[in-house]
C-alpha positions as CSV (number, residue, x, y, z in Angstrom):
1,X,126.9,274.0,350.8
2,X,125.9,276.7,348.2
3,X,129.7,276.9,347.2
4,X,130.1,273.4,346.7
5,X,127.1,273.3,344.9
6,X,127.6,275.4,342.5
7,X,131.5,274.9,341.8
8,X,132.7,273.9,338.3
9,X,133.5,270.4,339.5
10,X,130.1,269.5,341.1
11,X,128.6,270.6,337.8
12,X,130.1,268.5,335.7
13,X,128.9,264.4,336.6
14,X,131.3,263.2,333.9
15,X,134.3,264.5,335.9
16,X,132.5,263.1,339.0
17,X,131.9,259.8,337.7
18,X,136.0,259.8,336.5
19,X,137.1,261.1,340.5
20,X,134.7,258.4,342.1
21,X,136.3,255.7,339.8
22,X,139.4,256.7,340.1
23,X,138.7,256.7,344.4
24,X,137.6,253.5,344.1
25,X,140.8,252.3,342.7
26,X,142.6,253.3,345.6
27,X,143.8,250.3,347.6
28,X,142.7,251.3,351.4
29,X,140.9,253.9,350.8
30,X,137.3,253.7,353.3
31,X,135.0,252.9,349.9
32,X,131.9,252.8,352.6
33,X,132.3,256.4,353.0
34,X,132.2,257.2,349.1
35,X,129.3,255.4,348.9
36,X,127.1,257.3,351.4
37,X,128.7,260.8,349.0
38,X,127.1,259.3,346.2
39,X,123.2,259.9,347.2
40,X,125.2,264.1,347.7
41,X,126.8,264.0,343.9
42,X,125.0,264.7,340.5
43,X,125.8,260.7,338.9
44,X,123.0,259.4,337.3
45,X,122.2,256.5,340.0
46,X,122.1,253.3,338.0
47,X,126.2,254.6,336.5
48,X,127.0,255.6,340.6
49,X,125.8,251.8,341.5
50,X,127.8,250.2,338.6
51,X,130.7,252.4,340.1
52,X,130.2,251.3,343.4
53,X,130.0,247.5,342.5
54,X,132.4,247.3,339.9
55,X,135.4,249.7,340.9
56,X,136.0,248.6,344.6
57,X,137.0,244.5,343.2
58,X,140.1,245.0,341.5
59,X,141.5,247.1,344.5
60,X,139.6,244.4,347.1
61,X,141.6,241.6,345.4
62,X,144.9,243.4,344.1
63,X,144.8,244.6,348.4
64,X,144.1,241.0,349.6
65,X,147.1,239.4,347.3
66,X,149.7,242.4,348.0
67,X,149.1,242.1,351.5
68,X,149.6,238.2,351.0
69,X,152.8,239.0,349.2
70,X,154.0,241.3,351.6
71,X,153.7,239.4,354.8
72,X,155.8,236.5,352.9
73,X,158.2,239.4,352.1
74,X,157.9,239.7,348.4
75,X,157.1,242.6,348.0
76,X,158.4,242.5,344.3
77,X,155.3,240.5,343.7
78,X,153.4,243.1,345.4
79,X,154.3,245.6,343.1
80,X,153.4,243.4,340.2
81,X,149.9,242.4,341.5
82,X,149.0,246.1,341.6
83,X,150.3,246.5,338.2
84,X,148.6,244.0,336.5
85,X,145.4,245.3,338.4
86,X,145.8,248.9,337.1
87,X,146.4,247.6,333.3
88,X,143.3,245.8,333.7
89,X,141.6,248.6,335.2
90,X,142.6,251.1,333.1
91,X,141.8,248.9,330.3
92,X,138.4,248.3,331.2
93,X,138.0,252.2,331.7
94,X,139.1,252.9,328.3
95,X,136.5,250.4,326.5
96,X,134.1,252.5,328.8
97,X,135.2,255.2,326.5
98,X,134.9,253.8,323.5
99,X,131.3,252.4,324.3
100,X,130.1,255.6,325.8
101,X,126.7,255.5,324.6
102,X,126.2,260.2,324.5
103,X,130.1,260.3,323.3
104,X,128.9,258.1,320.3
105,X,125.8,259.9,319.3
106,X,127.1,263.3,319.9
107,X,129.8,262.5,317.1
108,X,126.7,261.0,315.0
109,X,125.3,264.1,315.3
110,X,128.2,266.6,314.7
111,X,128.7,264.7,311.4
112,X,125.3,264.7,310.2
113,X,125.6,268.9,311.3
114,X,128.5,268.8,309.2
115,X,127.3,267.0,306.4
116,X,129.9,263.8,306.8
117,X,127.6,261.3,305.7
């Protein structure tokens, strides 16, 4: 546990957040389970919860209307469904970027450091 612990990875709960999200996005993946790892990883709880919430309904529906598609034998629409769900998806992670409250004042201050404004 000590290993694990103390591993570059484990350190780091931006990259933790990004591997959770990215796990949720899976279709079929057992989304139960990485909820009960949350309480064992170092995510601020309120951001694991919105993870938790928010990440496992695009792959809930995108799963639920491929399936549909499949067992009709269209699987062409299939593949479009879980397109259009990771556009979305990774649209909505890049406006998470962009609003990233410490990302935003850590620029604020390296230009006030740097004597920018």
């Amino acid at each position: 546990m000590k290993k694990i612990e103390n591993s570059k990875l484990f350190q780091n709960p931006k990259k933790m957040e990004w591997i959770f999200i990215i796990l949720y996005l899976i279709p079929g993946t057992p989304k139960d389970l990485f909820t009960y790892l949350g309480g064992l990883v170092p995510i601020n709880p309120w951001k694991f919860i919105a993870i938790a919430t928010f990440m496992r309904f695009p792959s809930v529906i995108s799963s639920t209307m491929a399936g549909e598609n499949l067992a009709m034998g269209d699987w062409k629409m299939s593949l479009l469904v879980y397109g259009i769900t990771f556009a979305i998806v990774g649209l909505i992670i890049f406006m998470m970027q962009k609003l990233d409250k410490s990302k935003l004042t850590k620029e604020a201050l390296d230009s006030i450091k740097n004597g920018e404004i």
